[in-house]
NUFI-940904 format. One line per 8 residues: number of its first residue (from 1); their letters; for each residue x, y, z of C-alpha. Coordinates in pm, whole numbers. Each point is the difference from the previous one (the first is absolute). Layout:
NUM> a> X Y Z | ...
//
This chain:
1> xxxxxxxx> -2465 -1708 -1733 | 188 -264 -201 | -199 -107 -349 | -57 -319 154 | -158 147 270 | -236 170 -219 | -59 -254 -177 | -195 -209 269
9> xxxxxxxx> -150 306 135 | -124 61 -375 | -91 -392 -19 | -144 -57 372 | -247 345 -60 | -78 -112 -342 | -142 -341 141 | -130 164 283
17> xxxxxxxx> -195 229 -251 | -127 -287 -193 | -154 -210 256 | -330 223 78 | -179 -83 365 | -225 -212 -281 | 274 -237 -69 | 106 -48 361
25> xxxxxxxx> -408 -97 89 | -16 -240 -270 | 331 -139 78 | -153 1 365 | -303 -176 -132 | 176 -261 -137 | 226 -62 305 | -319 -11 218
33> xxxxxxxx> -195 -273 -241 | 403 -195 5 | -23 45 410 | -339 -202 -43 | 136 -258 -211 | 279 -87 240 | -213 41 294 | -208 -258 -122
41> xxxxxxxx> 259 -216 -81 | 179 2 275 | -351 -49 166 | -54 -283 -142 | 386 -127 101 | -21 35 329 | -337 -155 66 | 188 -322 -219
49> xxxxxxxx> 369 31 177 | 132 -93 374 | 285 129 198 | 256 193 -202 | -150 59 -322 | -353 129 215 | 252 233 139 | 171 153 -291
57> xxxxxxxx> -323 7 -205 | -118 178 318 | 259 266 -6 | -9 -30 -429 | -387 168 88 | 169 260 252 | 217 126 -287 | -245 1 -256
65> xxxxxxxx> -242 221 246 | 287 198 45 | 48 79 -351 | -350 27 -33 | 66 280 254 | 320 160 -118 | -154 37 -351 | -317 150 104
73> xxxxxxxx> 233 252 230 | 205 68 -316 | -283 88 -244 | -171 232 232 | 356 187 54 | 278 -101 -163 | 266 145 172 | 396 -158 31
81> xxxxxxxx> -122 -160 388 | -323 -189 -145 | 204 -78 -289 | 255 -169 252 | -298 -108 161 | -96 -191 -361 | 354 -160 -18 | 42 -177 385
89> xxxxxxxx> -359 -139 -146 | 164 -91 -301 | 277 -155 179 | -240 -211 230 | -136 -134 -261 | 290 -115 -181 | 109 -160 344 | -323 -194 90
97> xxxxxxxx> 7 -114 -344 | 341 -171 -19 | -107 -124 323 | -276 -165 -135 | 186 -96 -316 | 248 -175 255 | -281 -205 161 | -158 -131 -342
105> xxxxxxxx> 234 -313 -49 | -85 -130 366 | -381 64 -11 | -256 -273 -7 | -148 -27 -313 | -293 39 48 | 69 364 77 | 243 63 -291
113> xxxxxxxx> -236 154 -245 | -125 260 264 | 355 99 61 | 51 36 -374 | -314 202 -16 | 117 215 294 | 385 -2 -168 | -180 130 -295
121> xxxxxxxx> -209 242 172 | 246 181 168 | 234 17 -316 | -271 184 -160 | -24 240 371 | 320 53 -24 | -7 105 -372 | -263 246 8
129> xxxxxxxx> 186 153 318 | 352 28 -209 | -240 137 -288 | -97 288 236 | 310 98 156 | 131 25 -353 | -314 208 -180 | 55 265 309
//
């Protein structure tokens, strides 16, 4: 084994030892009260928005049920395919929410501010996922 090699063998057990089942709950915790957040938000978005932007704050809920999902899967057994699992969510996310960025210029402004809540919302999501794939 080349030194670098054992190097991120030595680093990736070393985080692995730090983050106790604990951690990954709370961080869990944190991602399921974020899921709410967003859910509401995008809640609230869709019952305010028409055509397009009811869509992709349709499939912005999907996603963040989905990484609801994915992050519960992951903290009961964190193993490399629920950790994969975590990421696609991850990825979703970051999708539906350039998507929605996309569609803030053209929406009716009346609906703005939900769409910034929901923008916001899912930035916050998507944190707390990033936070967990990185503390396991």
């Amino acid at each position: 084994m080349t030194k670098t090699g054992l190097f991120t063998v030595t680093v990736a057990a070393s985080l692995l030892v730090g983050c106790s089942r604990g951690d990954l709950r709370e961080l869990a915790k944190d991602t399921e009260t974020a899921v709410k957040d967003a859910g509401a938000a995008l809640d609230e978005l869709a019952g305010q928005a028409e055509g397009p932007l009811r869509e992709a704050a349709s499939r912005a809920l999907d996603a963040a049920q989905e990484a609801r999902q994915a992050s519960e899967e992951f903290r009961k057994n964190p193993t490399t395919e629920t950790r994969q699992a975590l990421r696609r969510a991850k990825q979703r996310l970051d999708d539906v929410s350039r998507e929605l960025e996309g569609l803030l210029d053209n929406a009716p402004e009346g609906v703005q501010s939900a769409l910034h809540h929901a923008l916001d919302s899912l930035t916050e999501l998507r944190h707390r996922v990033q936070r967990e794939l990185e503390s396991s």
